[in-house]
C-alpha positions in Angstrom: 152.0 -59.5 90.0 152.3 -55.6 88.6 149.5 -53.5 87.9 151.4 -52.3 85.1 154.3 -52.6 82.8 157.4 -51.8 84.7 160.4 -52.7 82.7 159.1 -49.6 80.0 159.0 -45.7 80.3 155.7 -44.4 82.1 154.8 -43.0 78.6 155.1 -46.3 77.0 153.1 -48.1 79.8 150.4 -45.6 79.1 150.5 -46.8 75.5 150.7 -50.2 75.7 147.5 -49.6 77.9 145.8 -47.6 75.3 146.5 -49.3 72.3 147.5 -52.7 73.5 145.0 -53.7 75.0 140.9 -53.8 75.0 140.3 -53.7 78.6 136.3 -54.9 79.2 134.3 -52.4 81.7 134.1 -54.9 84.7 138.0 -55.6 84.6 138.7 -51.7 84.8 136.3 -51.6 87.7 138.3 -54.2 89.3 141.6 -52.7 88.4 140.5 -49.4 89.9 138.9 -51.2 92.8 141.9 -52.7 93.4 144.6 -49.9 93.0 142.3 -48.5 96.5 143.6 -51.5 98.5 146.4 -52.6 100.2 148.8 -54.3 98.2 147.1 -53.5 94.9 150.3 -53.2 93.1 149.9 -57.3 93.0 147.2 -57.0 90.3 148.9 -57.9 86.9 148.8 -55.6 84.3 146.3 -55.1 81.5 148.4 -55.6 79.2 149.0 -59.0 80.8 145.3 -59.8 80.9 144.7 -58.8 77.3 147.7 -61.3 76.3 145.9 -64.5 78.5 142.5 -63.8 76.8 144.3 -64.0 73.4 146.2 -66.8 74.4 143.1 -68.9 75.8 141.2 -68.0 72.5 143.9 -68.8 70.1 144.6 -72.5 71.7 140.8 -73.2 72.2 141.2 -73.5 75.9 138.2 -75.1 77.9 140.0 -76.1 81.0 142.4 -73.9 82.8 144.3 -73.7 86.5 145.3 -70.6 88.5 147.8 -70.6 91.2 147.5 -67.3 92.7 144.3 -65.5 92.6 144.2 -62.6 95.1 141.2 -60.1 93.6 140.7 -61.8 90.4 141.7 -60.1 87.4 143.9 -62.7 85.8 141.0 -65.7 86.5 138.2 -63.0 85.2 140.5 -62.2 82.1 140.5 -65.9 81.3 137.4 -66.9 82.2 136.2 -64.1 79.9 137.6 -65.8 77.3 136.6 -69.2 78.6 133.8 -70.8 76.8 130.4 -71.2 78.1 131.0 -74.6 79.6 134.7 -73.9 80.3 136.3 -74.8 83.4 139.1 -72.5 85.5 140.2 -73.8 88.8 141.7 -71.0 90.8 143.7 -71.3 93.8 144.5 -68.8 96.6 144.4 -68.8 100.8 142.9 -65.3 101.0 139.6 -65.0 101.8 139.5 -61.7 102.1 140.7 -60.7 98.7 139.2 -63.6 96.6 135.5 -62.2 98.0 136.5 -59.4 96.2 137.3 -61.6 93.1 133.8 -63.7 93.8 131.6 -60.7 93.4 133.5 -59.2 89.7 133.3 -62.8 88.4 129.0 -62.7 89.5 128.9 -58.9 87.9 130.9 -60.1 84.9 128.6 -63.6 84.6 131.1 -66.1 84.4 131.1 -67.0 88.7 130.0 -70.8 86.9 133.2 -71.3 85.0 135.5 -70.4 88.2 136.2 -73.2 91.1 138.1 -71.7 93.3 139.7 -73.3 96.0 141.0 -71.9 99.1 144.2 -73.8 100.7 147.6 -74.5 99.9 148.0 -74.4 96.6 150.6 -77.5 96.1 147.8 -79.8 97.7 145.3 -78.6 95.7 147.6 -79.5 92.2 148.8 -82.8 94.3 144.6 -83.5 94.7 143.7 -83.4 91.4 147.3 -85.7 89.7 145.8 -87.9 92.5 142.2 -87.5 91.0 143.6 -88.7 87.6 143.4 -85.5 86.1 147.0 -84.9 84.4 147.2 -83.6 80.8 143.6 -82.5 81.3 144.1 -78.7 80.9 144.7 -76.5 78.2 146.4 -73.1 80.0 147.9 -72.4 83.5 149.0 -69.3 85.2 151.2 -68.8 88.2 151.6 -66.1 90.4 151.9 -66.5 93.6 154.8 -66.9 96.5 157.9 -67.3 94.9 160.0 -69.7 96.5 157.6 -72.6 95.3 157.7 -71.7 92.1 159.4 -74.7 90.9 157.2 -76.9 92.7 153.8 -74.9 91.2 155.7 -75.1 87.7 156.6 -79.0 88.0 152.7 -79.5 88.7 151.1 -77.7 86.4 153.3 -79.2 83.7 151.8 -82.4 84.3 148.1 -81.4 84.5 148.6 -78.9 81.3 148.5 -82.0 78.2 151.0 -81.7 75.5 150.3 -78.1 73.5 149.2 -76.6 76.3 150.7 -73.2 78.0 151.8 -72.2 81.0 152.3 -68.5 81.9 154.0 -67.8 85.1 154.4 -63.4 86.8 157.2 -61.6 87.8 160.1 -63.1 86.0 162.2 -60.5 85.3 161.5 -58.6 88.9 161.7 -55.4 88.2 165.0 -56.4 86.3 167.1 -57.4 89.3 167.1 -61.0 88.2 169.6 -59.7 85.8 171.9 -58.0 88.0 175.0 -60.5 89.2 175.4 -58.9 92.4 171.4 -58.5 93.3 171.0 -59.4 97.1 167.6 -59.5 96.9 166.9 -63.3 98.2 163.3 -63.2 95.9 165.3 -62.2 92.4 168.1 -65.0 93.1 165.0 -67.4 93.1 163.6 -66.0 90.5 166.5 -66.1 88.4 167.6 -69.6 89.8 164.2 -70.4 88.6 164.6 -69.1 85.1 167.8 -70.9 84.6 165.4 -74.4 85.3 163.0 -73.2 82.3 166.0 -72.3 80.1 167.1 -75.6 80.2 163.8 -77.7 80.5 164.1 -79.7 77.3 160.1 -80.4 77.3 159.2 -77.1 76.7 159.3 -74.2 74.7 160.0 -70.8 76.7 159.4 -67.4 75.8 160.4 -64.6 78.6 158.2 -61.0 77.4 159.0 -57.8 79.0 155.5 -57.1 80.0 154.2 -56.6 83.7 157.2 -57.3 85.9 158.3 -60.5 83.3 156.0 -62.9 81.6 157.1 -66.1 81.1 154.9 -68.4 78.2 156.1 -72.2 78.3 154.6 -74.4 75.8 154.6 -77.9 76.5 156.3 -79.9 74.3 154.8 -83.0 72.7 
């Protein structure tokens, strides 16, 4: 997560935030919210949001998955853009910060469209393959702990149905990924786990220098 861009110039962030973007009232009131708390630089960036809601709209998303939901602006972004009867479920094993998220999804009036689900999230995505429910979404988001990220991509590929997207946070991490000598343990996964998308023949991957990395992987037919 990033609560803003920070592989660009604090002068372009500002930009991208002005003119990139058209932030809805109850998402800058959780943004701000959240910036208060500890940990708030977890909360993705606007920019990021703005880019889901697009990206739900323009594929005609009605079911979605979240892995990683800690106050809610990446589920409120998409359920925003949800239809009425659209469907996110959202994962997380905070309580703390997703009561946080419960009462901006109420205020913004889409609480109905959000399921979340408080547990692990790889038995939550193992439930509902066992439920039948692969190739039933349209979208999916990660961002959560890193070293499962593999695991939370591998699952969501199978619940996403062919066409769908997947968007996964913090890809490029701050940029170490793409240093050879990083020892930061969290980039070497990261970039171990960027060199598994590169060469994932069934999809379509597109890395964007937004946030701290955005990854968009379109699943292949």
């Amino acid at each position: 997560m990033s609560a803003h861009s920070e592989l660009v110039s604090s002068a372009v962030g500002q930009y991208l935030r002005q003119y990139g973007s058209h932030e809805p009232p109850v998402l800058a009131r959780l943004r701000e919210q959240t910036a208060k708390m500890p940990n708030g630089g977890m909360q993705i960036s606007p920019e990021q949001g703005q880019l889901m809601r697009l990206l739900v709209h323009l594929i005609g998303a009605r079911r979605c998955l979240e892995v990683g939901v800690f106050t809610g602006y990446s589920s409120l972004s998409v359920a925003l853009a949800l239809p009425e009867d659209g469907h996110l479920v959202a994962c997380d094993i905070s309580e703390e910060y997703t009561a946080v998220a419960r009462r901006h999804w109420q205020e913004a009036g889409v609480a109905h469209k959000i399921e979340l689900r408080i547990g692990a999230a790889l038995e939550t995505l193992d439930t509902l393959l066992a439920a039948g429910q692969a190739g039933r979404y349209d979208f999916a988001f990660i961002d959560a702990d890193k070293s499962p990220y593999p695991d939370y991509f591998d699952r969501a590929l199978k619940l996403v149905r062919a066409g769908g997207l997947i968007a996964v946070d913090n890809t490029l991490w701050s940029g170490e990924v793409a240093n050879p000598r990083t020892t930061d343990a969290t980039a070497r996964t990261l970039h171990a786990f960027n060199q598994k998308l590169h060469a994932d023949g069934r999809v379509e991957v597109a890395m964007i220098p937004i946030g701290d990395g955005f990854t968009l992987a379109w699943k292949k037919s």
